[in-house]
C-alpha positions in Angstrom: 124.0 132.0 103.7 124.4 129.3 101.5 126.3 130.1 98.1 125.2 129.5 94.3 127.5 126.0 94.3 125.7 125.3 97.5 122.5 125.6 96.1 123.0 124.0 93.3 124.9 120.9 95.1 121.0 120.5 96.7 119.1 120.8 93.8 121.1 117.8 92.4 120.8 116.2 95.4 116.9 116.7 95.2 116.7 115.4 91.0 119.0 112.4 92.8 116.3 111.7 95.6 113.4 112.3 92.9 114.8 110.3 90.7 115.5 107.6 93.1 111.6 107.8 94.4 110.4 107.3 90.6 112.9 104.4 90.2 111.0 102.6 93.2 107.6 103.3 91.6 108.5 102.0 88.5 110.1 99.0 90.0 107.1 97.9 92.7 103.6 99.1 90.0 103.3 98.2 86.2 102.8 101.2 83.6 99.3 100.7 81.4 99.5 99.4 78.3 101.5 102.1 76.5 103.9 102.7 79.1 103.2 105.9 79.8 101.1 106.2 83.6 101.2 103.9 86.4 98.8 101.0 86.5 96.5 100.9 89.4 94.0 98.6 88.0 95.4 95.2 89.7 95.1 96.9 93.3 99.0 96.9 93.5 100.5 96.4 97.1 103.3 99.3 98.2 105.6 98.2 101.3 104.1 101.6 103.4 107.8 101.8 105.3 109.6 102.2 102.3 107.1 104.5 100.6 107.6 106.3 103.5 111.5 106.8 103.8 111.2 107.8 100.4 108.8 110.1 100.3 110.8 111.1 103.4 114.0 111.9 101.9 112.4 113.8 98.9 110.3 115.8 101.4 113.4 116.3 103.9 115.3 118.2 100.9 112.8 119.7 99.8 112.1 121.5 102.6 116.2 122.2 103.7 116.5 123.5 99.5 113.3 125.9 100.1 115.2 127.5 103.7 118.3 128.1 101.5 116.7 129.5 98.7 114.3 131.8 101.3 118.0 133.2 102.9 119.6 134.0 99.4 116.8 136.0 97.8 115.3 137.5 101.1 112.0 135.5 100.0 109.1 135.6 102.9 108.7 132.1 103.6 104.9 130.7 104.6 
């Protein structure tokens, strides 16, 4: 079982991965006109592969933090 510093190691590493995901959405779509939501209006175009790898990696430890977390607090997983 993984410990507390364990744990918490992978939930940086998930804000890391998040963050990393929201950095590529706000590089590759403009916001609306007061910043504040993603502007879909021009029909922009998303390279599918690299949406993918990081949806991927988000998903990936999301998924390994949920089996640790299930482990440490006897959770039933579903």
């Amino acid at each position: 079982m993984k410990n507390e510093y364990d744990i918490e190691k992978e939930l940086d590493e998930l804000i890391k991965i998040r963050t990393d995901f929201y950095n590529f959405l706000d590089e590759n779509i403009p916001k609306d006109k007061i910043g504040a939501t993603y502007d879909f209006s021009n029909n922009p175009t998303l390279d599918a592969k690299s949406v993918y790898s990081h949806f991927h990696k988000l998903d990936y430890q999301a998924r390994k933090l949920r089996g640790f977390l299930v482990k440490a607090y006897n959770l039933k997983a579903k």
